[in-house]
C-alpha positions as CSV (number, residue, x, y, z in Angstrom):
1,X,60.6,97.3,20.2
2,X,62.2,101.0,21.3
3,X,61.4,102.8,24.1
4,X,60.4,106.8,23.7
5,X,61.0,109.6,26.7
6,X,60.2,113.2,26.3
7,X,62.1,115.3,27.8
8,X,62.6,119.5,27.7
9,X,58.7,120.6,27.8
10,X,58.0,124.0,29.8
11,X,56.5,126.8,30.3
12,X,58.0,129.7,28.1
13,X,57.1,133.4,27.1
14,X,56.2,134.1,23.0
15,X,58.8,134.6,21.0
16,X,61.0,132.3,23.7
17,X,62.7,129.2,22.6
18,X,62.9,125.5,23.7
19,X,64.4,122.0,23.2
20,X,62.5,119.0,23.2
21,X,64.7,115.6,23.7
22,X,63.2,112.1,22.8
23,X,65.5,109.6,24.2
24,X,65.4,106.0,22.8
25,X,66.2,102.4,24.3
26,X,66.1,98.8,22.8
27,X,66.0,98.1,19.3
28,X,68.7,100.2,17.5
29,X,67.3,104.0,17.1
30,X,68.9,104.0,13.7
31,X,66.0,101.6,12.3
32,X,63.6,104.1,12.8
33,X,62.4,107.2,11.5
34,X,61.2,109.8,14.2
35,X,58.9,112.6,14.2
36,X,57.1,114.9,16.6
37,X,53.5,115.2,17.0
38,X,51.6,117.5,19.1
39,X,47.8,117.6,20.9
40,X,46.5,120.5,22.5
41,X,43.6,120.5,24.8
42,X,40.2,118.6,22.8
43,X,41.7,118.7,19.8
44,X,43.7,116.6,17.2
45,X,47.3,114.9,17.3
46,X,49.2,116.6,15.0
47,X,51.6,116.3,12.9
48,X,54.9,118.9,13.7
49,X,58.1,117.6,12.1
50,X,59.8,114.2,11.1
51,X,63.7,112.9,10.6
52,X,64.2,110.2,8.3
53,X,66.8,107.4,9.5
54,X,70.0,109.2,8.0
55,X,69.0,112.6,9.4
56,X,68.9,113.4,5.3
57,X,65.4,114.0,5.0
58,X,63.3,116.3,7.1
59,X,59.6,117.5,6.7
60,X,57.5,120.1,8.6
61,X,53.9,121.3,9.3
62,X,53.4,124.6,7.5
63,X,52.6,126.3,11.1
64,X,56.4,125.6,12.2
65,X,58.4,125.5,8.8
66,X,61.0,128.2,9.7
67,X,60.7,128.4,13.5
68,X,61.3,124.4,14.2
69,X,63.9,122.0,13.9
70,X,64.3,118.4,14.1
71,X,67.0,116.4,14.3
72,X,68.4,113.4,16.0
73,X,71.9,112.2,17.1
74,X,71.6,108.2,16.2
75,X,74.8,107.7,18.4
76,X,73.5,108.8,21.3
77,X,69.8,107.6,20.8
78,X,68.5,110.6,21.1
79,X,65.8,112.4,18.2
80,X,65.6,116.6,18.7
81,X,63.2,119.7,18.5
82,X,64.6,122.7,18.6
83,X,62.0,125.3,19.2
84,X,62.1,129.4,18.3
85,X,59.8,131.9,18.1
86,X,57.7,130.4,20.1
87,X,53.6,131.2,19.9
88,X,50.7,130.6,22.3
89,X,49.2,128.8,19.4
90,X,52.1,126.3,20.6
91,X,51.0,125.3,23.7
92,X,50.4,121.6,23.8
93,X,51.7,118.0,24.8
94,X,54.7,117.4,22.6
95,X,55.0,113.5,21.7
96,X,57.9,111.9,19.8
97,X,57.2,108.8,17.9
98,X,58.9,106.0,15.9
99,X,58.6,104.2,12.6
100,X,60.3,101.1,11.8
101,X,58.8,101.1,8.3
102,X,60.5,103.9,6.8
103,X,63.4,103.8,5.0
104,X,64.3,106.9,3.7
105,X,61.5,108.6,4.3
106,X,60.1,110.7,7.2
107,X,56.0,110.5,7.0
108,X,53.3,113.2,8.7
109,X,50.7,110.8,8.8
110,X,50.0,109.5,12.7
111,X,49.1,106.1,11.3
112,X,52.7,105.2,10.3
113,X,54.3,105.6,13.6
114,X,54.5,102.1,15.9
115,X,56.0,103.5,18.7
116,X,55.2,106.5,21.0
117,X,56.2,108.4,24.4
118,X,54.3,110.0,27.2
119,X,54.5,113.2,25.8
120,X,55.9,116.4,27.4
121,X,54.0,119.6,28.1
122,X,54.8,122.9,26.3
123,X,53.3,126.2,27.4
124,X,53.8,129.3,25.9
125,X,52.5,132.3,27.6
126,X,51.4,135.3,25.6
């Protein structure tokens, strides 16, 4: 089982920039591919970005291709989303999740991920 904290959310202006940390404990954060998911307020979860294992294999939601990037550090535990040009269409809970299935893959479907933080809030103001 692994752990998952959001950290980095805020409230920025458009065309700002964050970084979004998802920090991991217990099982080894290697053994997992990670991605990002977002919800804003009565809608879906969606899918944002996703890191395979290795870091080798990225894949992004159309809306962010060219503005986001993931990545993760697998010695420190720690999975990444760097954030530019930042929109007001952005503004939503932020939440990292894991999956243990994945080898060298990194999936954008929600059902594949076992493991999930509390999300952290991103506000972009226009």
């Amino acid at each position: 089982q692994v752990q998952l904290v959001e950290s980095g959310g805020g409230v920025v202006q458009a065309g700002g920039s964050l970084r979004l940390s998802c920090a991991a404990s217990g099982r080894t954060f290697g053994s997992y591919a990670m991605g990002w998911f977002r919800q804003a307020p009565g809608k879906e979860r969606d899918f944002v970005a996703a890191i395979s294992r290795s870091g080798t294999v990225t894949t992004y939601a159309d809306s962010v291709k060219g503005r986001f990037t993931i990545s993760r550090d697998n010695a420190k535990n720690t999975a990444y989303l760097q954030m530019n040009s930042l929109k007001p269409e952005d503004t939503a809970v932020y939440f990292c999740a894991a999956d243990s299935a994945a080898w060298i893959t990194a999936s954008s479907r929600r059902e594949e991920y076992d493991y999930w933080g509390q999300g952290t809030q991103v506000t972009v103001s226009s």
